[in-house]
N, C-alpha and C positions, 0 to 999 in steps of 0.2 A: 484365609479365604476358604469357603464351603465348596467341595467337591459336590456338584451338581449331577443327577444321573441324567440320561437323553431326556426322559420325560418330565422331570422337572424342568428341565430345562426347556422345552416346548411349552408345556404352562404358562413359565413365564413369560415365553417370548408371544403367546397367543393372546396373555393378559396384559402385555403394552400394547400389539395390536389393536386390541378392543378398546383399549382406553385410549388412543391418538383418533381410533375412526368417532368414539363420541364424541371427542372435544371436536373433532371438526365438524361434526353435525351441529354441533351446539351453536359453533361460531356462524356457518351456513345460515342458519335458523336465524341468529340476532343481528345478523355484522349491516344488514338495512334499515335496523329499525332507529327511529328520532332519540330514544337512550340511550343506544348504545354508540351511536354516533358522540353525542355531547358529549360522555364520560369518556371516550376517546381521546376527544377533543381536548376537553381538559388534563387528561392526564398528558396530553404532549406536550400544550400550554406550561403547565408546571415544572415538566421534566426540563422544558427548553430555558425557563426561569433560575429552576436550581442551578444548570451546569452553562450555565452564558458564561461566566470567569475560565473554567475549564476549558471552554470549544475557545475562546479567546487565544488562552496561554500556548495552549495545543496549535493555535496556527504561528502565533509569534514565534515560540523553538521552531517552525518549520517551514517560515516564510521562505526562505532563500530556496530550500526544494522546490517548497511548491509554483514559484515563482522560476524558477528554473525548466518544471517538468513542463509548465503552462508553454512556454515558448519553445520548447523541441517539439509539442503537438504544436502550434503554430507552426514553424518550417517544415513538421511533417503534413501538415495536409494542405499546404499552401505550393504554388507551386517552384515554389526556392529548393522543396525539397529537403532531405535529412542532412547529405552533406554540406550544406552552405552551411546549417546549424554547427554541424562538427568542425570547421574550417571558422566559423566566426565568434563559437563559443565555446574554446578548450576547456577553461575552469567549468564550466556546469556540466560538461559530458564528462568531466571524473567527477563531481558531486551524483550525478544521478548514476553512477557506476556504481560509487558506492553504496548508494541506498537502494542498488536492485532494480533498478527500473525496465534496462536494457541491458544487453552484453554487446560487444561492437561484434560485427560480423568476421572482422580479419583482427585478430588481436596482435599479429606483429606488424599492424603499421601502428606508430606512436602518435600518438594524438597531442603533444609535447610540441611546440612551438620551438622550442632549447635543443639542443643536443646533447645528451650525457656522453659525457666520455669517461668510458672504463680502463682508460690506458693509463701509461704511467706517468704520462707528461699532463698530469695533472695540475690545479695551480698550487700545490701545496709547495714550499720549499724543499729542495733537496737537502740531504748534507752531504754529498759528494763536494763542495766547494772546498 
């Protein structure tokens, strides 16, 4: 890569300036007019033609999220509240753990229905017998 001096480097950055304020002028200028709407139009029309399979696929891998995030915003803005969610739906508050959605506010209460036990009287067989 090219070691740029200050002023080069002001050039450049004054020659994207210039070029981002004319294309917005430009857009200003047309974004009303009856052609520039249609072509619009259509190019969304087509875009939304090509990739229907796409937007399809993209929701089937990710039904179960989004069907999961849809109903923690339900108990969140309903008045049941976030905890009924948490209390009625373990499996989805670790799917949407996972995917980032939220973080829980107390992370040593277990959201776990089960108890894990870390002891030794586990169920595996001893061979002390």
């Amino acid at each position: 890569m090219d070691d740029f001096t200050d002023e080069e480097l002001l050039k450049i950055i004054n020659d994207y300036k210039q070029r981002k304020e004319a294309q917005k002028r430009r857009y200003q200028k047309i974004k009303d007019t009856d052609e520039f709407r249609m072509q619009n139009r259509q190019r969304a029309k087509e875009h939304y033609y090509q990739n229907k399979d796409k937007r399809k696929q993209k929701y089937e891998e990710n039904k179960e999220v989004i069907t999961a995030r849809n109903l923690y915003y339900y108990y969140k803005n309903s008045s049941n509240g976030e905890d009924k969610f948490f209390e009625k739906h373990p499996d989805k508050v670790v799917l949407l753990q996972k995917e980032g959605y939220f973080k829980l506010q107390n992370p040593e209460v277990s959201i776990c229905t089960s108890p894990i036990s870390t002891s030794s009287s586990s169920a595996e067989p001893s061979d002390e017998l």
